[in-house]
C-alpha positions as CSV (number, residue, x, y, z in Angstrom):
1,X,0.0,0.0,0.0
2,X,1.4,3.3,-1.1
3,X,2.4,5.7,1.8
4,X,0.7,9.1,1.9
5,X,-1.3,8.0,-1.4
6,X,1.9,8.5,-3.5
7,X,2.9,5.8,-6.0
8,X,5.9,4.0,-6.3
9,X,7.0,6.0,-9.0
10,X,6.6,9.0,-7.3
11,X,8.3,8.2,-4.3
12,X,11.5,6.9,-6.2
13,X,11.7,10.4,-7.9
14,X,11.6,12.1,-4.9
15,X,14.1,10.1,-3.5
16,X,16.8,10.3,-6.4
17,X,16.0,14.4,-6.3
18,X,16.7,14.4,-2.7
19,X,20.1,12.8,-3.1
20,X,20.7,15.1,-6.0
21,X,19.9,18.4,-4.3
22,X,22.2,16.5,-0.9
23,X,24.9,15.8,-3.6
24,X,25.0,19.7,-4.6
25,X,24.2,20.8,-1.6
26,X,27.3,18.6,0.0
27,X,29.4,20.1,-3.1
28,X,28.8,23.9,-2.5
29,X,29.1,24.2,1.2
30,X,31.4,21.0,1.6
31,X,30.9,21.0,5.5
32,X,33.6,18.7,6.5
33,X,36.3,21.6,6.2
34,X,34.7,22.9,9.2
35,X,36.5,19.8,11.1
36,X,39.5,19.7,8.9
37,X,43.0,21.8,9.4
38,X,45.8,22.3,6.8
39,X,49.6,23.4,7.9
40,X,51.7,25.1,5.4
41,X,55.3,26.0,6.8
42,X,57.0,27.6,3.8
43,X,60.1,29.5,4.2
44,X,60.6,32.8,2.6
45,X,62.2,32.0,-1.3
46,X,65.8,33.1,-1.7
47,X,65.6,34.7,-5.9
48,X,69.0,34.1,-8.2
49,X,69.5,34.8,-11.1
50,X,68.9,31.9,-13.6
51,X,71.5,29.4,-13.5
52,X,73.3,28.4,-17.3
53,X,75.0,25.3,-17.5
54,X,77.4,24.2,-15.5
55,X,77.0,27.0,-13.1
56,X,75.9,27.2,-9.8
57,X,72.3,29.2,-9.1
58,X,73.2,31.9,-6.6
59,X,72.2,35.3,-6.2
60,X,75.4,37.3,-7.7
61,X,78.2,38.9,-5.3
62,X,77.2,41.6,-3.1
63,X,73.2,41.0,-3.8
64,X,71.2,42.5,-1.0
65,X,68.6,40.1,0.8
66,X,64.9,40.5,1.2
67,X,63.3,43.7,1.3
68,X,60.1,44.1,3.1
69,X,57.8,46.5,1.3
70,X,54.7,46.6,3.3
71,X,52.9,44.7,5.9
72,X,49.8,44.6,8.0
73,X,48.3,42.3,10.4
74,X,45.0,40.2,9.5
75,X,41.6,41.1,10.5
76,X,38.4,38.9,10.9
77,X,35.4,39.2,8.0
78,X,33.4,36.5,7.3
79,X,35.6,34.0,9.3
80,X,37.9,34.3,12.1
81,X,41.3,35.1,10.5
82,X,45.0,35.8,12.0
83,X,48.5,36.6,11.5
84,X,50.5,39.4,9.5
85,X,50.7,40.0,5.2
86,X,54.1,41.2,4.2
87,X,55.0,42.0,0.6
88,X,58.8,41.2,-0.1
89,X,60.8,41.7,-2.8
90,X,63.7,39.1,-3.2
91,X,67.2,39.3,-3.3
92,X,67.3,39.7,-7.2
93,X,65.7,42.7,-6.9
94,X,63.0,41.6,-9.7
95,X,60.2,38.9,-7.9
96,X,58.3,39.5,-5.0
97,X,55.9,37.5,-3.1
98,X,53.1,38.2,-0.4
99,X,53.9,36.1,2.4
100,X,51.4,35.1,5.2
101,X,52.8,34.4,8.7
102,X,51.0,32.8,11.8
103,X,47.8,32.9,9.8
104,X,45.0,31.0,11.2
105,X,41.6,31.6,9.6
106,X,38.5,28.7,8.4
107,X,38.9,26.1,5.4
108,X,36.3,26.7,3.0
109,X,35.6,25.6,-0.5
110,X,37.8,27.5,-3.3
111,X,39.2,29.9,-1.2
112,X,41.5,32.5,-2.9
113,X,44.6,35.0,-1.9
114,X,44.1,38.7,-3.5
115,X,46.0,41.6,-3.0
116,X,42.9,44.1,-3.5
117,X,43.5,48.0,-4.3
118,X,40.6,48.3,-1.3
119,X,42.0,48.8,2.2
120,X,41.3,45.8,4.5
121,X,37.5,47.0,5.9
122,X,36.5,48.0,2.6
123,X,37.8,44.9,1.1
124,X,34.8,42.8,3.2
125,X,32.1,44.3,0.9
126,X,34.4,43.1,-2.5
127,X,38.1,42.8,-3.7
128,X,37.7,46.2,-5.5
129,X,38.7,46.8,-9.8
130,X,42.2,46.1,-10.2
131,X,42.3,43.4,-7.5
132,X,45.3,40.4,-8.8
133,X,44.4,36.7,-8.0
134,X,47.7,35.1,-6.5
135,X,46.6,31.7,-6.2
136,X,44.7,29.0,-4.4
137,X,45.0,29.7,-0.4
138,X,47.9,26.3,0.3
139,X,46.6,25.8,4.1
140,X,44.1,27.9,6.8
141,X,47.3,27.3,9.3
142,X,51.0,28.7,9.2
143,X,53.8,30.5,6.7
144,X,53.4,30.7,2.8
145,X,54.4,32.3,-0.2
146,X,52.6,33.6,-3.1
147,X,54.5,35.1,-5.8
148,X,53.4,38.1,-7.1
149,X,53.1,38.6,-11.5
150,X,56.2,40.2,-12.5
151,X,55.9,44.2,-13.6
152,X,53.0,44.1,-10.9
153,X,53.1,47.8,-8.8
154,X,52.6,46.2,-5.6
155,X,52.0,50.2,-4.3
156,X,48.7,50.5,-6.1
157,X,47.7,47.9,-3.5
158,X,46.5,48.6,0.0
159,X,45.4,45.3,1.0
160,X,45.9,41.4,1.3
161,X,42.5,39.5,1.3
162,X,41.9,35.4,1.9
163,X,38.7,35.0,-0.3
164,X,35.9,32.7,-1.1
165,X,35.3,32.7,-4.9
166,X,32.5,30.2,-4.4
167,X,30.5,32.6,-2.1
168,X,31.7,35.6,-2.6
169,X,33.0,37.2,0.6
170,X,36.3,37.6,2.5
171,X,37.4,35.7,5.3
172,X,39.6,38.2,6.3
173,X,42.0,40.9,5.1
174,X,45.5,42.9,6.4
175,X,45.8,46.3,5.3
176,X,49.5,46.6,4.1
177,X,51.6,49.4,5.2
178,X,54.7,50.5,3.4
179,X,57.8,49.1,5.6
C-alpha cells in the first residue's frame, strides 16, 4: 500500500531528487572543512639569477637580501582570520611574493589570496577593480608564499584579502603598510 497516497513511481523520484539536491548541496558548502586543518610551513624564497649550465644558481656577489615593502596584520570578516601579510621583494631585486605568517583563519571551498586595491575593511564588501588573484590559499594554518606577477606595482595595492570565490566574501584581510 502506497504511503501518503503516493505511488511507487513517485516516491523513487523524490528520493533520487533528494540525493541530488544533498549531492549539490554537500558540493557547494562542503561541510567537512569545518572539522578539517591544513599546515603550510613555507620558508621565505631566496631569488637568483637563472642558472646556465654548468654554473651554480646563486644570487650574484654583493646582492642585498629580502626587502620588506609593506605589511599589516590580518583582521576577521566572514571567518575568524589571524596573522600578519608582508609584501617582499627578493634578493634579485626583480620577484616578490606576499607572504602570510602565523595565519589561522577557516577552510572553505575555493578559497583565494588577493592583493585588493581596497583597504582591508572596505575589502569585506568586494576585492575592489584592479584586484590580482595570487593563487589558491595552500593551508588555513601557518607560513606561505605567493609570488606576485612580475611588472606588478605592488603600491597600487593597500590590502591582502583570503577570499571565497564560491561565495563571494572575504574571510579576512591585512591592510599593508609601506615598511
Amino acid at each position: 500500500m502506497p504511503a501518503l497516497g503516493l505511488s511507487r513511481r513517485t516516491i523513487v523520484i523524490l528520493l533520487v531528487a533528494l540525493v541530488v539536491v544533498a549531492g549539490g548541496a554537500l558540493y557547494a558548502f562542503q561541510p567537512w572543512k569545518a572539522f578539517t586543518t591544513t599546515t603550510v610551513d613555507e620558508t621565505l624564497p631566496s631569488a637568483s639569477a637563472p642558472a646556465t649550465p654548468g654554473t651554480p644558481s646563486t644570487p650574484p656577489p654583493g646582492a642585498a637580501g629580502p626587502v620588506d615593502l609593506a605589511r599589516g596584520s590580518f583582521v576577521s570578516h566572514e571567518h575568524a582570520t589571524s596573522g600578519t601579510a608582508r609584501t617582499v621583494r627578493l634578493a634579485d631585486g626583480k620577484q616578490s611574493v606576499l607572504r602570510l605568517e602565523d595565519l589561522a583563519t577557516s577552510e572553505g571551498p575555493d578559497v583565494r589570496v588577493y592583493l585588493s586595491p581596497r583597504d582591508a575593511r572596505s575589502a569585506e564588501k568586494g576585492l575592489g577593480e584592479g584586484a590580482v588573484q595570487l593563487g589558491k590559499l595552500k593551508g588555513n594554518r601557518g607560513n606561505q608564499n605567493y609570488s606576485v606577477p612580475a611588472g606588478t606595482d605592488l603600491s597600487a595595492f593597500r590590502s591582502a584579502v583570503i577570499w571565497c570565490e564560491r561565495f563571494s566574501v572575504s574571510f579576512g584581510a591585512a591592510d599593508l603598510t609601506p615598511a
